[in-house]
N, C-alpha and C positions, 0 to 999 in steps of 0.2 A: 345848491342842494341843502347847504344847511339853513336857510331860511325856510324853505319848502318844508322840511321835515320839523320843525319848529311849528308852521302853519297848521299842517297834519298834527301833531303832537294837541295843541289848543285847540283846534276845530274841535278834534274826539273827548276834548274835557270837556266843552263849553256841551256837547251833543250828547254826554256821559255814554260817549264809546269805551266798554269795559274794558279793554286792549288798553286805549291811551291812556286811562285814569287807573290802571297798573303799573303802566310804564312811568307813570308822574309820580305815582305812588315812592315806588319802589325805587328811585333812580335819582340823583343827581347830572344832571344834565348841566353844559356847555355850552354853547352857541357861539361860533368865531367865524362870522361868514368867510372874509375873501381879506388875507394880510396882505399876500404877494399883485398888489393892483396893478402893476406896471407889466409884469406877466402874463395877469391875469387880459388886460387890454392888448397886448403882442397875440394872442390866440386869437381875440375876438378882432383886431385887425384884418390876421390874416385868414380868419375865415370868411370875414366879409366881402376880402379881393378876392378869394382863391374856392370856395367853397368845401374846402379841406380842415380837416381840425388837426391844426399845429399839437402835435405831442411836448409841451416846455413845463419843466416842474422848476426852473429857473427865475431869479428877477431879471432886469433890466440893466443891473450896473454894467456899463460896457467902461467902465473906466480903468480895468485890467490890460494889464502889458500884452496885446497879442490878441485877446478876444475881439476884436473887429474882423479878423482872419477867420474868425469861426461859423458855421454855419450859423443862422438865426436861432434853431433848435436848443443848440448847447452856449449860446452867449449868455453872461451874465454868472451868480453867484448861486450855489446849491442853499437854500436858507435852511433847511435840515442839517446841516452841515457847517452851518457858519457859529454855533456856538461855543461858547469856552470849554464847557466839558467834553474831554476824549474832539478836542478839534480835528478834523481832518486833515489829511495828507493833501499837501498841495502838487508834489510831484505827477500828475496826470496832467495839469496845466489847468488853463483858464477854458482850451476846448474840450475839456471832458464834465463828463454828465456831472458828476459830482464835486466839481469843484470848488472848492469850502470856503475861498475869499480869500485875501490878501492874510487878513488874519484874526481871530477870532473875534467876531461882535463889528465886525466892519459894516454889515451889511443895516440901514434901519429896521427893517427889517425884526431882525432879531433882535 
């Protein structure tokens, strides 16, 4: 998505669509495609077997005490949540959605 809108964004400048050349204008803009790739690959696995799109906003560390036990869904590290500031609570475990990692900045990630 964020490629895509980056593509739109230049298309409309290079075409001088007043929209885009506002938006370029007026904005400091971002672009961070895809940090979580290991994640991001576990969707695109299992949609390829399954024809389902895996809901995972998680990576891939399975290297937690217990998360092999967890459904695929909630394995691995919340990366929103793995940083130093205001770190999360690890008391929900390694199977809960938000799980913040062993301890802050563990994950590459972040």
């Amino acid at each position: 998505m964020p490629l895509y809108t980056t593509l739109e964004l230049l298309h409309g400048l290079i075409h001088n669509d007043p929209e885009a050349v506002g938006i370029l204008r007026e904005s400091q803009i971002f672009v961070i495609p895809v940090v979580n790739i290991d994640g991001f690959y576990t969707i695109y696995e299992h949609w390829m077997k399954t024809g389902e799109l895996l809901l995972k906003r998680k990576n891939n560390n399975r290297s937690n005490e217990g998360d092999l036990n967890c459904e695929l869904r909630v394995q691995g590290v919340d990366i929103n949540r793995n940083y130093g500031y205001l770190w999360g609570n690890k008391a929900n475990g390694p199977c809960h959605e938000s799980y913040p990692g062993p301890y802050p900045f563990s994950e590459p990630e972040s």
